[in-house]
N, CA, C and O atoms as a MOPAC input file, in Angstrom:
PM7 MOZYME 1SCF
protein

 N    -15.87400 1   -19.11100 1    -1.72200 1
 C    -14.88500 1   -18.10700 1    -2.09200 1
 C    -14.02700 1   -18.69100 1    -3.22100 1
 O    -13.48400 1   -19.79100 1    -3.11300 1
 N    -13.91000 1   -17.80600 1    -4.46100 1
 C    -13.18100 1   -18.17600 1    -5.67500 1
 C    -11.27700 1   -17.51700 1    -4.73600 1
 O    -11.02700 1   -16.77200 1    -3.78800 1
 N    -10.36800 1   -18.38500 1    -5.76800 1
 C     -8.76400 1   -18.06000 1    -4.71400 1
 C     -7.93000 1   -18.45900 1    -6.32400 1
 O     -7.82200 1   -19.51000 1    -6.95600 1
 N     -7.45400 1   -17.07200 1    -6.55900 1
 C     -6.64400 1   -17.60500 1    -7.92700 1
 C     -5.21500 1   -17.04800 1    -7.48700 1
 O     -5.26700 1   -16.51300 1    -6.37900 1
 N     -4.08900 1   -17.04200 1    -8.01600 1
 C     -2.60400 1   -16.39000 1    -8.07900 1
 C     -2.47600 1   -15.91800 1    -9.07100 1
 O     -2.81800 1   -16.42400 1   -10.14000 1
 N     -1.74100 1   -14.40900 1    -8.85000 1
 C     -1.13100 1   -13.98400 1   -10.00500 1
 C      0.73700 1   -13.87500 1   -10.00800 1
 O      1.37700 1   -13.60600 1    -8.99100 1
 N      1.17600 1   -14.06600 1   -10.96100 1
 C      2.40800 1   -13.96300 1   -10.67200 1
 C      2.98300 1   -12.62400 1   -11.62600 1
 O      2.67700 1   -12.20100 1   -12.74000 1
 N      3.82900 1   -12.26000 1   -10.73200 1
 C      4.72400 1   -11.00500 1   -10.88200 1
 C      6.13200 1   -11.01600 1   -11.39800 1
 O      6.90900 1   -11.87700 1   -10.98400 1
 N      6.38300 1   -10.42600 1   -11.97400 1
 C      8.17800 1   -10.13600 1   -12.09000 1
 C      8.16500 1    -8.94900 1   -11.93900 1
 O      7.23600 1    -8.23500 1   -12.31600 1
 N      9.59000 1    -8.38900 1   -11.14000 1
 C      9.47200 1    -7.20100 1   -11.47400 1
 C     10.97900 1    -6.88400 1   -11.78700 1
 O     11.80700 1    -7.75900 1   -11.53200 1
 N     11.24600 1    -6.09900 1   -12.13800 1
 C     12.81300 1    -5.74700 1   -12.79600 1
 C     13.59700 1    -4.64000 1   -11.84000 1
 O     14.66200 1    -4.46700 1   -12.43400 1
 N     13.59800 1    -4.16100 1   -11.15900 1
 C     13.80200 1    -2.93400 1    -9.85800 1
 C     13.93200 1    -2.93800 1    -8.70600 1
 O     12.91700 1    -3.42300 1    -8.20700 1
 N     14.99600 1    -2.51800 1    -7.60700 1
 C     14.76700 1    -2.28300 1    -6.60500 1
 C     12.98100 1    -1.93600 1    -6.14200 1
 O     12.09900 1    -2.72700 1    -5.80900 1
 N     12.96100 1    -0.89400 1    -6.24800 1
 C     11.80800 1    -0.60700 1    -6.07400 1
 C     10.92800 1    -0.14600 1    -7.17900 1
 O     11.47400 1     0.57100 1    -8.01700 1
 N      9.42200 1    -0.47500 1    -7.36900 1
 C      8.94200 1    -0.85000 1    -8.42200 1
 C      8.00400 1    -0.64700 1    -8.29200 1
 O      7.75300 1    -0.94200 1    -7.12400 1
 N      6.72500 1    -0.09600 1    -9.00100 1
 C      5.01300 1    -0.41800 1    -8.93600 1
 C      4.62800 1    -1.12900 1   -10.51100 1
 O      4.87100 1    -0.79300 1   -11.67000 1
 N      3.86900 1    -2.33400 1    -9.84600 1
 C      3.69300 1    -3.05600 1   -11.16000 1
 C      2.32500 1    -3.35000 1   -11.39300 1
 O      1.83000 1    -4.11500 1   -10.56600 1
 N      1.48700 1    -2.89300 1   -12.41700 1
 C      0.03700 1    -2.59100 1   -12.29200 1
 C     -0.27800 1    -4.01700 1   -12.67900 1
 O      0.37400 1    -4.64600 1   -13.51300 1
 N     -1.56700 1    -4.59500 1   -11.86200 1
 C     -2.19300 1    -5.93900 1   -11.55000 1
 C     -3.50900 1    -5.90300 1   -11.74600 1
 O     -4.32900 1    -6.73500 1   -11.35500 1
 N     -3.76200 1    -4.63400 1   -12.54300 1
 C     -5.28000 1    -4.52700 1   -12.26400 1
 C     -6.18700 1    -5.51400 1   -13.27000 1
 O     -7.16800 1    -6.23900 1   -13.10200 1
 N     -5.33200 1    -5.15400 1   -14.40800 1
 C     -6.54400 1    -6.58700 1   -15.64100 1
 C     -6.74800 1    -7.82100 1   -15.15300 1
 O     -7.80500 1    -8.43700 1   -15.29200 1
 N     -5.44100 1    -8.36700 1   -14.37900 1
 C     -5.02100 1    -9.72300 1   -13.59300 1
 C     -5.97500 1    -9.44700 1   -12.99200 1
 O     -6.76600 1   -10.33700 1   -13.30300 1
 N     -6.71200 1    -8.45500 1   -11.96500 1
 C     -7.25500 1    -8.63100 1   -10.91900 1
 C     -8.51000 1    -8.58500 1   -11.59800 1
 O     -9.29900 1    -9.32500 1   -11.01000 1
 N     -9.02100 1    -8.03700 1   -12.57200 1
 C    -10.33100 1    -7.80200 1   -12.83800 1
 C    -10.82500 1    -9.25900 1   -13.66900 1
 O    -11.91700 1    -9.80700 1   -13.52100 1
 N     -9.83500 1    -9.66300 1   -14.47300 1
 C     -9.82700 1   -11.16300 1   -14.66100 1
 C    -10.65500 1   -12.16700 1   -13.97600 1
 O    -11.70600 1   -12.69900 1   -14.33200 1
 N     -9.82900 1   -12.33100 1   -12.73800 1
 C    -10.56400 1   -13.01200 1   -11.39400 1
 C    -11.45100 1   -12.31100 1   -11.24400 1
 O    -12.24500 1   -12.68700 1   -12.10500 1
 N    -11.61400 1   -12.01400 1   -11.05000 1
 C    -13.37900 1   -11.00900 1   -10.27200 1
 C    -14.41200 1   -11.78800 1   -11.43100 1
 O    -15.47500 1   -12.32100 1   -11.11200 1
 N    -13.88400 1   -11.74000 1   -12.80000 1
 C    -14.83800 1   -11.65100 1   -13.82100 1
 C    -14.98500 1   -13.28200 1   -13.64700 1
 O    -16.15300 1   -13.59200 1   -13.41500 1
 N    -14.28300 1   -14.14300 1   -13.69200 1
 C    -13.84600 1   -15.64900 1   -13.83600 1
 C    -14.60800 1   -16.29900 1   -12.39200 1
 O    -14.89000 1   -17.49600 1   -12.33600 1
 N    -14.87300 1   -15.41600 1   -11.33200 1
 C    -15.06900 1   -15.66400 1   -10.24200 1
 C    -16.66400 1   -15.60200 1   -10.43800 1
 O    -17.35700 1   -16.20700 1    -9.62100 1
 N    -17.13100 1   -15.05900 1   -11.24400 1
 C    -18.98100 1   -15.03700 1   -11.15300 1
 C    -19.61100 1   -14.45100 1   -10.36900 1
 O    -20.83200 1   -14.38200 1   -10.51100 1
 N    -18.84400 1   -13.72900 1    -9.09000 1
 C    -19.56500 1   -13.11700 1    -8.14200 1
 C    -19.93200 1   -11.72500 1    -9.02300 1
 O    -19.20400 1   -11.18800 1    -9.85800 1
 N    -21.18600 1   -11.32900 1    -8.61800 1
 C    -21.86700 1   -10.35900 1    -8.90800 1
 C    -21.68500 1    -9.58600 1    -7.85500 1
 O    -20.95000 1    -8.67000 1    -8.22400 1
 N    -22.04000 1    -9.42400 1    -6.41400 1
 C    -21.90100 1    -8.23900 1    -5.70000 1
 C    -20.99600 1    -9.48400 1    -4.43200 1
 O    -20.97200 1   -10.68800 1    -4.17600 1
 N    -20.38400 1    -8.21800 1    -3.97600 1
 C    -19.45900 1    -9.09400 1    -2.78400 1
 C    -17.61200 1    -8.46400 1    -2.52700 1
 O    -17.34500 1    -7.26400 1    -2.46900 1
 N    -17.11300 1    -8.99200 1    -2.47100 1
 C    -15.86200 1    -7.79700 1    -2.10800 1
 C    -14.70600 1    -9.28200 1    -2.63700 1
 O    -14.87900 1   -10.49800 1    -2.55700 1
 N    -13.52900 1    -8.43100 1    -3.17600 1
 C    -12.03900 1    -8.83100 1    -3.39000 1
 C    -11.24900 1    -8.57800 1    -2.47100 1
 O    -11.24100 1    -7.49200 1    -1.89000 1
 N    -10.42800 1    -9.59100 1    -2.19000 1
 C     -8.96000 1    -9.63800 1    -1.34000 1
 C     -7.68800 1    -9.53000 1    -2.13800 1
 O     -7.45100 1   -10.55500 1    -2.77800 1
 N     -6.67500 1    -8.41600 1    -2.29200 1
 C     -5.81600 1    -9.22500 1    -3.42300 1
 C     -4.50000 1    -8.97500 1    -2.28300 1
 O     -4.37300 1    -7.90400 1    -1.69100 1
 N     -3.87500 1    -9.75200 1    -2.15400 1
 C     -3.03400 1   -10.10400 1    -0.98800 1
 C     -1.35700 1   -10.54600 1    -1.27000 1
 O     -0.99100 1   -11.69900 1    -1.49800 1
 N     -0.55600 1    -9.47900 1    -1.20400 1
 C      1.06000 1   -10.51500 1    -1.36400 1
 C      1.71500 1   -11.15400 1    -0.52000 1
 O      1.86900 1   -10.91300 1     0.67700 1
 N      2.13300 1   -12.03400 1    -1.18300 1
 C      2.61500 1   -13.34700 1    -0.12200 1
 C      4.25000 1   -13.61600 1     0.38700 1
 O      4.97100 1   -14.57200 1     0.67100 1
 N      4.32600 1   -12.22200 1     0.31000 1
 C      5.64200 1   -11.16000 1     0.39600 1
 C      6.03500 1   -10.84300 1     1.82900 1
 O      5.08800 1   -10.82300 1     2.61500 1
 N      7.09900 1   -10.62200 1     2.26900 1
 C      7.34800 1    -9.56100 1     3.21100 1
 C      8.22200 1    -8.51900 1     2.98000 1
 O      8.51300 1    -7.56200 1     3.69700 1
 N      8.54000 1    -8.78500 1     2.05700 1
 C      8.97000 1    -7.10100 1     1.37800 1
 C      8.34700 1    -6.84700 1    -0.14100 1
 O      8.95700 1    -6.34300 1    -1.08300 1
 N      7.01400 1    -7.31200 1    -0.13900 1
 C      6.34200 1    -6.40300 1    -1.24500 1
 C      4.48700 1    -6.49000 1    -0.86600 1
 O      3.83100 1    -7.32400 1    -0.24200 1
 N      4.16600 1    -5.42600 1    -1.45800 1
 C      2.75600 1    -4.93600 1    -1.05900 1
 C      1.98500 1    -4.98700 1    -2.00900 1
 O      2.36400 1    -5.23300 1    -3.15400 1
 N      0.51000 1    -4.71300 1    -1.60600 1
 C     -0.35300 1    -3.83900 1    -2.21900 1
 C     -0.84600 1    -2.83100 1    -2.60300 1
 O     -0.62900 1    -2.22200 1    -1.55500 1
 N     -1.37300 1    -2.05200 1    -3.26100 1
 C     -1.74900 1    -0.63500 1    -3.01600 1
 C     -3.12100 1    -0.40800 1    -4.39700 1
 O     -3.63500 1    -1.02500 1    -5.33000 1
 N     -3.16700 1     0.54600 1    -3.88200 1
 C     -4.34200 1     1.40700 1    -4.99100 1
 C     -3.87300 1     2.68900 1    -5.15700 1
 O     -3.87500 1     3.52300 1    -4.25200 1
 N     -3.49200 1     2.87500 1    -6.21500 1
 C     -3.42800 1     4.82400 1    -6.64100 1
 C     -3.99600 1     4.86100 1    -8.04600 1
 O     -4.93800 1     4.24900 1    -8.55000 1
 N     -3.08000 1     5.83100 1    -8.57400 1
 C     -3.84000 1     6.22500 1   -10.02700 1
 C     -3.19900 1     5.12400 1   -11.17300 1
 O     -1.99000 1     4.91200 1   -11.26000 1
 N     -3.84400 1     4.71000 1   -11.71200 1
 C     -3.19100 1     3.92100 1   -13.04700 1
 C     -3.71800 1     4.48700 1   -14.20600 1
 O     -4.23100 1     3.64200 1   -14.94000 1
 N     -3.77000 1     5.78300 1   -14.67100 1
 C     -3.76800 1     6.73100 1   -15.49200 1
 C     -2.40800 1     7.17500 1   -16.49900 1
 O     -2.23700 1     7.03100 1   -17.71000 1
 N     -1.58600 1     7.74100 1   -15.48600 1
 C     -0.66800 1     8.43900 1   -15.93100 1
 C      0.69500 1     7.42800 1   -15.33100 1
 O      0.90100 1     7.15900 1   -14.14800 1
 N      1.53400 1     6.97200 1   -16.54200 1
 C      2.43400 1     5.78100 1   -16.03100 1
 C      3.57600 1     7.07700 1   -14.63900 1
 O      4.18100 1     6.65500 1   -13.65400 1
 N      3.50700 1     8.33600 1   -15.02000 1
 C      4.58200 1     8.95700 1   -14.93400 1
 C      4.17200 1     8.48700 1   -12.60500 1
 O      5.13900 1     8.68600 1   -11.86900 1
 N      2.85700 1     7.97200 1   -11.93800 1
 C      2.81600 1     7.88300 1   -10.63000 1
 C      3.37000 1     6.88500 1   -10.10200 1
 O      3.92200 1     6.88500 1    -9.00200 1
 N      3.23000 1     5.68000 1   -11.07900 1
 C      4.10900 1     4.48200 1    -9.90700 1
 C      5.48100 1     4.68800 1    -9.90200 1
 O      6.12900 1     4.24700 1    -8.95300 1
 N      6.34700 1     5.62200 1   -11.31600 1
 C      7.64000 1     5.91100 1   -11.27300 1
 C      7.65900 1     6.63300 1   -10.18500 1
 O      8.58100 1     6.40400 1    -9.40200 1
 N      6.54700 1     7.81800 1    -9.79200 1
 C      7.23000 1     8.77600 1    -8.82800 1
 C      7.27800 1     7.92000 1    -7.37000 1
 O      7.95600 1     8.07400 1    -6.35500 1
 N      6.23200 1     6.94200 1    -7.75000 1
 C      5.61100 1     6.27100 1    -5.82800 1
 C      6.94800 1     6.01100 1    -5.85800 1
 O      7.65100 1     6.45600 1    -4.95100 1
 N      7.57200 1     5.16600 1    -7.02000 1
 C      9.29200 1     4.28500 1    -6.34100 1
 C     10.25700 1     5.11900 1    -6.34700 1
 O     11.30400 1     4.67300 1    -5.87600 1
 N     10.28800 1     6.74700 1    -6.91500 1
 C     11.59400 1     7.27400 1    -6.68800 1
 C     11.39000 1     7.96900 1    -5.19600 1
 O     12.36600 1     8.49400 1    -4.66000 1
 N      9.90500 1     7.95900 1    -4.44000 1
 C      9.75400 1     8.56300 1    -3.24000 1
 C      9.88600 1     7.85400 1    -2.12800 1
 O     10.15400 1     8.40200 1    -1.05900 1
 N      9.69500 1     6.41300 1    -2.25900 1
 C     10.40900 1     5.49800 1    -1.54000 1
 C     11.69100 1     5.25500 1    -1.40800 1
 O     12.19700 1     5.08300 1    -0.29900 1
 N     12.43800 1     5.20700 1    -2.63600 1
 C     13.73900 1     5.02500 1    -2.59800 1
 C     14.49300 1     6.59300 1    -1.56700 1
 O     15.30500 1     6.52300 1    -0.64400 1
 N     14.00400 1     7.56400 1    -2.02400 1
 C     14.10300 1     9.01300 1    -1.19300 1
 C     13.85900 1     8.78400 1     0.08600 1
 O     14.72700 1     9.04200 1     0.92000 1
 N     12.70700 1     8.29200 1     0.42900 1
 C     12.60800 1     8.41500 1     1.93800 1
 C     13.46800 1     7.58600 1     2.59100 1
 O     14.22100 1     8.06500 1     3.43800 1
 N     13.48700 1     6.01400 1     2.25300 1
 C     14.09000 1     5.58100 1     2.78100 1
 C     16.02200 1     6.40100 1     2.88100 1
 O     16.72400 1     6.79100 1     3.81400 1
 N     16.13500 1     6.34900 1     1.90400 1
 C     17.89300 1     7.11000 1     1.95100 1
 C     17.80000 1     8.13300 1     2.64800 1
 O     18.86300 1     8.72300 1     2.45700 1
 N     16.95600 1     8.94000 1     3.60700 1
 C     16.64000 1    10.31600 1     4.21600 1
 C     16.73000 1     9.46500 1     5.71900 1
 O     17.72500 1     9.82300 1     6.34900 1
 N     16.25600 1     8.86100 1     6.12800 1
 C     16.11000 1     8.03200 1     7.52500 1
 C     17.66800 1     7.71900 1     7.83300 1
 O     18.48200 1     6.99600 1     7.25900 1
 N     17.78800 1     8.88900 1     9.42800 1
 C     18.54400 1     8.10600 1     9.96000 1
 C     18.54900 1     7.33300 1    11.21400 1
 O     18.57800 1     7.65600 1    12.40100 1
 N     18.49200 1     5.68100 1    10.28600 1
 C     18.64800 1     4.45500 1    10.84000 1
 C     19.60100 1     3.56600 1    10.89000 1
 O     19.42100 1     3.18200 1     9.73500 1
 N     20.40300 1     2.96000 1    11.22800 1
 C     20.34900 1     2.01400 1    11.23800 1
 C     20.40100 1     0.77200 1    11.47500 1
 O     20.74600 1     0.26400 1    12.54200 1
 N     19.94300 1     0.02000 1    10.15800 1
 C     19.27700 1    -1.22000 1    10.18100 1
 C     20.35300 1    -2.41600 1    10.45200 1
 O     21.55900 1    -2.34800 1    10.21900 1
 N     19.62700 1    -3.55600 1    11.01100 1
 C     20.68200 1    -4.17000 1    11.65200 1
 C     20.48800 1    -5.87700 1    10.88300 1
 O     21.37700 1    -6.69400 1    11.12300 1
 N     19.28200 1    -6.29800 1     9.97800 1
 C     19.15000 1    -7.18800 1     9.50300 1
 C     20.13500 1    -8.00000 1     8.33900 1
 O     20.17700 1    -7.81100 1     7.12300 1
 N     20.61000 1    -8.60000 1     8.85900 1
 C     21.64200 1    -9.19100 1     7.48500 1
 C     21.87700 1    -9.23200 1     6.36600 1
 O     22.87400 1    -8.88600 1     5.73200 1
 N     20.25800 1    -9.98400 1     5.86300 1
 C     19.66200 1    -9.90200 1     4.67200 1
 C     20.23900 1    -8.49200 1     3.56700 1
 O     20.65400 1    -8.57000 1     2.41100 1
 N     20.07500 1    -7.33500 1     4.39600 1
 C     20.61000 1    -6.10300 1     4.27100 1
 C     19.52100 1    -5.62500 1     3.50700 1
 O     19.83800 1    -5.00900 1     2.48900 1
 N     17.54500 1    -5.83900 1     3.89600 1
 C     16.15300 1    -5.06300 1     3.42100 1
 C     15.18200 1    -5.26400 1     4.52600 1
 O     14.24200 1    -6.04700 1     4.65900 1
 N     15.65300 1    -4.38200 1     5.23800 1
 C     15.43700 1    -3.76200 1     6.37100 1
 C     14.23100 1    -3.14200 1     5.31800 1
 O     13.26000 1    -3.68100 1     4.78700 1
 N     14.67400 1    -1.99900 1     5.28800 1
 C     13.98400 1    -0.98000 1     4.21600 1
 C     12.96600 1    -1.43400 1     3.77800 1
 O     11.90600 1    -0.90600 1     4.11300 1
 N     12.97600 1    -2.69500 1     2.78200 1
 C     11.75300 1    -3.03100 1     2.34100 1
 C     11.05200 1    -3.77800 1     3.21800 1
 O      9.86600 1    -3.64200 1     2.91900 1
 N     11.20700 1    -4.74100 1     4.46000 1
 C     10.48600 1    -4.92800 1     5.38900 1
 C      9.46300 1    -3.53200 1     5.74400 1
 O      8.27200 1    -3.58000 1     5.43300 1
 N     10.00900 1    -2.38600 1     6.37100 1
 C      9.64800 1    -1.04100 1     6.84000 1
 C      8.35300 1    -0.81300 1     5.90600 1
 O      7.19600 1    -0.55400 1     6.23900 1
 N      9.06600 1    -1.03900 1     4.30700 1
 C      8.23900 1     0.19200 1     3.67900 1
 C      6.68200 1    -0.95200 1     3.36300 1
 O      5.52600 1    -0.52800 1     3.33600 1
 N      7.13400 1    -2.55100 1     3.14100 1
 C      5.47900 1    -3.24300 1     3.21800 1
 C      4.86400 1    -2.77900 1     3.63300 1
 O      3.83600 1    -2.19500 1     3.28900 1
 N      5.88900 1    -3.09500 1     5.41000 1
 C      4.45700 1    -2.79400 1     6.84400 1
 C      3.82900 1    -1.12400 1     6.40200 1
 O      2.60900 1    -0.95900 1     6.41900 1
 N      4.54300 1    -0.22200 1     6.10700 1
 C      3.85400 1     0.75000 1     5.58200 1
 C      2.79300 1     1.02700 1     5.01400 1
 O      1.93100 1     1.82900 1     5.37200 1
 N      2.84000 1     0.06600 1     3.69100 1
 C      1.77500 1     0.35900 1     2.46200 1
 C      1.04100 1    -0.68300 1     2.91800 1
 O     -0.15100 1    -0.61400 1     2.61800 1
 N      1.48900 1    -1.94400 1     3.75900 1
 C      0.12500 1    -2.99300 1     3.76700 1
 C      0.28800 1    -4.09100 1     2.42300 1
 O      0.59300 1    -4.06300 1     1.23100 1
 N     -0.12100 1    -5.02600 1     3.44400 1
 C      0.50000 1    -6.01000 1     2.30100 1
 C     -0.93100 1    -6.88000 1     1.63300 1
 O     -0.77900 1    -7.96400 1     1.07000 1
 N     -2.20000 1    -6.28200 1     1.77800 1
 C     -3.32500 1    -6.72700 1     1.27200 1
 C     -4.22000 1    -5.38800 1     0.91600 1
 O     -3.98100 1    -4.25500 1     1.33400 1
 N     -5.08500 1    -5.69600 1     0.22500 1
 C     -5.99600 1    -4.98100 1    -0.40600 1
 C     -7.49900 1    -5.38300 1    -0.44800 1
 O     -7.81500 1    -6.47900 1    -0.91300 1
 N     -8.92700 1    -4.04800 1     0.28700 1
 C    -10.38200 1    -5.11400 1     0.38700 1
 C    -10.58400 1    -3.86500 1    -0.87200 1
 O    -10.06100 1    -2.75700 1    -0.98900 1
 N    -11.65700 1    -4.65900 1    -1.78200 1
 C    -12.11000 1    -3.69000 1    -2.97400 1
 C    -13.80800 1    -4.42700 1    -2.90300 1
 O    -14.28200 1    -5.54400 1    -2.69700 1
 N    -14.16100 1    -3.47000 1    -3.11600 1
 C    -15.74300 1    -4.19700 1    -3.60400 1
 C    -15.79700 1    -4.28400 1    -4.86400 1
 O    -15.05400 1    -3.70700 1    -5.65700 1
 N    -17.06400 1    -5.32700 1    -5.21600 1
 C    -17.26000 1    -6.04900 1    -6.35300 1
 C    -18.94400 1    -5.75000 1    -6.51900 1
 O    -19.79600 1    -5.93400 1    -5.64900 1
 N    -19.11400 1    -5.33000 1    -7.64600 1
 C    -20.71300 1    -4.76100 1    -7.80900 1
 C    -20.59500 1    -5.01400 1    -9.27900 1
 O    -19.56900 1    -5.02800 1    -9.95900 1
 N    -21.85600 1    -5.21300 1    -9.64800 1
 C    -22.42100 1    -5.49400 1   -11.14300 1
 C    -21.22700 1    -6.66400 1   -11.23200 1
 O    -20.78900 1    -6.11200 1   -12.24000 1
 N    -20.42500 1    -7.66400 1   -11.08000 1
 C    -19.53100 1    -8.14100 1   -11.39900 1
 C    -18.30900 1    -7.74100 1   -11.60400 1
 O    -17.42300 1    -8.41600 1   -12.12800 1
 N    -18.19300 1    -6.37700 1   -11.10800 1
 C    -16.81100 1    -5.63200 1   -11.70300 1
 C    -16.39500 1    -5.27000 1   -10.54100 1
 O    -17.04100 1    -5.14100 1    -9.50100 1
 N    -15.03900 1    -5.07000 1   -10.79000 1
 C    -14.12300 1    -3.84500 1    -9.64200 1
 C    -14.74700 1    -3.21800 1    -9.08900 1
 O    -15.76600 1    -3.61200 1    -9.65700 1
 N    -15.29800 1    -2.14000 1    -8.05900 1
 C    -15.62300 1    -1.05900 1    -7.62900 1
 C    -14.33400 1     0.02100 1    -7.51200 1
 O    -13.93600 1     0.59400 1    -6.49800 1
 N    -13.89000 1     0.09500 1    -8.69300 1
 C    -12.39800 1     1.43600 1    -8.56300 1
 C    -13.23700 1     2.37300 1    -8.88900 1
 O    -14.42600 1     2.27300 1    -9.19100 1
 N    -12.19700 1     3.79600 1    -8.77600 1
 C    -12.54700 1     4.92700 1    -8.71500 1
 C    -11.74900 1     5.19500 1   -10.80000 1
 O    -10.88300 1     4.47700 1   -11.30000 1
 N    -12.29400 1     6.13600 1   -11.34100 1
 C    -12.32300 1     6.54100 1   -12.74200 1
 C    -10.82300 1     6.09200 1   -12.99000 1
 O    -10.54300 1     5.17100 1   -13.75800 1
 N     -9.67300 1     6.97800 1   -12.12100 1
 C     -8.70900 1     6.99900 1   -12.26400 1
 C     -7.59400 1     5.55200 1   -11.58300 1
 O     -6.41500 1     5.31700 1   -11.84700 1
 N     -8.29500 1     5.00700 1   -10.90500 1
 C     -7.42200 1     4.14700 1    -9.76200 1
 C     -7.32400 1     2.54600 1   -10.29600 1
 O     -8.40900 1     2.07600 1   -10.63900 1
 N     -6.71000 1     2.07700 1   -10.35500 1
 C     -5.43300 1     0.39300 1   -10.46000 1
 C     -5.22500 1     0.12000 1    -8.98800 1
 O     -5.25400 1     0.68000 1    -7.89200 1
 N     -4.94100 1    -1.35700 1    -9.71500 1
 C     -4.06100 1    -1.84700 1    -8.34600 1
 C     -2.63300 1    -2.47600 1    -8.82200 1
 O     -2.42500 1    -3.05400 1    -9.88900 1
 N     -1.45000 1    -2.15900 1    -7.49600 1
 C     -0.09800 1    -2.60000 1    -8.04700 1
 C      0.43400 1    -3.28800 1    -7.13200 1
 O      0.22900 1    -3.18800 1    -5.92200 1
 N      1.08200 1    -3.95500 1    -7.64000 1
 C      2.24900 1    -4.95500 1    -6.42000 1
 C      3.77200 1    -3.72700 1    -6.09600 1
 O      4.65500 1    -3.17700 1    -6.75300 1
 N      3.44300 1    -3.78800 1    -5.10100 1
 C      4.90100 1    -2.65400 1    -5.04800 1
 C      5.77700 1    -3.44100 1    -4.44500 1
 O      5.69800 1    -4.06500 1    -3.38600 1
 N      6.85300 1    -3.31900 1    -5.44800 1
 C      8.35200 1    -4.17900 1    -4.91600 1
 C      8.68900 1    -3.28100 1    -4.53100 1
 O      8.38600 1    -2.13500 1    -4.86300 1
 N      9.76500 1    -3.84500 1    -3.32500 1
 C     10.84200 1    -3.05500 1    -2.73600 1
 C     11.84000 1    -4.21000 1    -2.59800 1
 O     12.62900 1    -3.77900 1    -1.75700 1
 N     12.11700 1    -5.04200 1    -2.83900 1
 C     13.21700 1    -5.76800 1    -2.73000 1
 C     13.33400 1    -6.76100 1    -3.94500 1
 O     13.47700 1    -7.98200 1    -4.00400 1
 N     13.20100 1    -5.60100 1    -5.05500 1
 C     13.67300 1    -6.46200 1    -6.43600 1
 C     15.42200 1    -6.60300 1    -7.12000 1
 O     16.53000 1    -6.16000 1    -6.81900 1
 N     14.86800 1    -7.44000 1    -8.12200 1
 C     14.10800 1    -7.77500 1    -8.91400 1
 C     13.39900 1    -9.35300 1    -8.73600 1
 O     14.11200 1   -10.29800 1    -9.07500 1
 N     12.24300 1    -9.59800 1    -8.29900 1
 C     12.13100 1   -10.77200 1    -7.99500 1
 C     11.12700 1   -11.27500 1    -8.80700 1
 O     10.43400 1   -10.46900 1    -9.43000 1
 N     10.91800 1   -12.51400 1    -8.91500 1
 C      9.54400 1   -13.04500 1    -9.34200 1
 C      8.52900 1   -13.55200 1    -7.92100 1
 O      8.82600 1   -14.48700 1    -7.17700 1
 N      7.27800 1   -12.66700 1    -7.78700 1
 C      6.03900 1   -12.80100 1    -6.73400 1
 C      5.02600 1   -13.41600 1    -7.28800 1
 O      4.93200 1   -13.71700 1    -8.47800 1
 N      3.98700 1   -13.68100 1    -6.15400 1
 C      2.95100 1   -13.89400 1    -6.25700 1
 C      2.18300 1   -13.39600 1    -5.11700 1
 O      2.44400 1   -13.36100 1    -3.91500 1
 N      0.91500 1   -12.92700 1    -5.97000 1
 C     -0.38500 1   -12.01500 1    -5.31300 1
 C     -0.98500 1   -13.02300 1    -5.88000 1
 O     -0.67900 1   -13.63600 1    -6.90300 1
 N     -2.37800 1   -13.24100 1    -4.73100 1
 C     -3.30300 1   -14.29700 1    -4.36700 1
 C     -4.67600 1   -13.32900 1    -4.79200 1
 O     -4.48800 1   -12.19600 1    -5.23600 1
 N     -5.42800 1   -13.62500 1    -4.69600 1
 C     -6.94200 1   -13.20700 1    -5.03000 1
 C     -8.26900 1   -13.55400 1    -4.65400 1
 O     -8.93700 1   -14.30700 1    -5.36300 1
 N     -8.60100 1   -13.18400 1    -3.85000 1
 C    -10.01600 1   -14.45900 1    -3.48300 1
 C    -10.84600 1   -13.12100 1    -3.42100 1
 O    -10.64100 1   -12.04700 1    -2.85400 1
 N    -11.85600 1   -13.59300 1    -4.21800 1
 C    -13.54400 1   -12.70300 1    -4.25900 1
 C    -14.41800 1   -14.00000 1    -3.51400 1
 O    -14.32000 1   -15.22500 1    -3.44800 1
 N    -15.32300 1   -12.93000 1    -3.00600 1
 C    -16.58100 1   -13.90900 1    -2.44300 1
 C    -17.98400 1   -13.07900 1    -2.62100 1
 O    -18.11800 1   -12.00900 1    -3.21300 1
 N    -18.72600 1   -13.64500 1    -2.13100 1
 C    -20.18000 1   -12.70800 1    -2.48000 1
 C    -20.12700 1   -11.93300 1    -1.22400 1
 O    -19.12900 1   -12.17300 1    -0.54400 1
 N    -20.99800 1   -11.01300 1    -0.72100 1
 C    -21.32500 1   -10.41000 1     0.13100 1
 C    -22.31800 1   -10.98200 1     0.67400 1
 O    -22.85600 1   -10.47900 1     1.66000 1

């Protein structure tokens, strides 16, 4: 199994920050031809995800619908830290990602990326990466 890091900044409370060249990078650097990707944050208040990386106008909406939901919940939170919230919204989205790897490439869909979603920015992260063969 190839295992690289990518590192993140992000500037925002809440944030989607597209990782996908980073990720296709590794895949490519990794030599595996068919076999599956892990891309994993080493976060507990930031995630993974897959949506559209087409139109910039979706990761703005993913973080103004987080920031919404969360301010709609009535909770509350009792953690000091005072990100409760972004604990919640990781465990939500999941804090790893499995993608397959065919011909040497990504297996995404036409429209779909992958992003590190902050919720407890502005921080500097790191997402991990390991491809293997199948």
């Amino acid at each position: 199994m190839n295992t690289s890091e990518i590192q993140v900044r992000t500037n925002k409370r809440y944030e989607f920050v597209t990782i996908t060249g980073e990720v296709e990078k590794a895949v490519r650097d990794s030599g595996v031809e068919d076999g599956f990707c892990i891309i994993s944050s080493t976060h507990t208040t930031g995630a993974v995800t897959v949506n559209e990386d087409y139109d910039q106008d979706v990761p703005r909406d993913l973080a103004a619908a987080c920031e919404a939901f969360i301010g709609s919940l009535d909770v509350r939170f009792h953690h000091a830290e005072g990100n409760s919230d972004s604990h919640l919204l990781t465990s939500m989205f999941g804090q790893s990602q499995h993608l397959l790897v065919r011909g040497g490439e990504l297996d995404l869909g036409r429209w779909q990326g992958i992003f590190f979603a902050e919720f407890d920015g502005p921080r500097s992260r790191t997402v991990r990466v390991a491809v293997a063969e199948a």
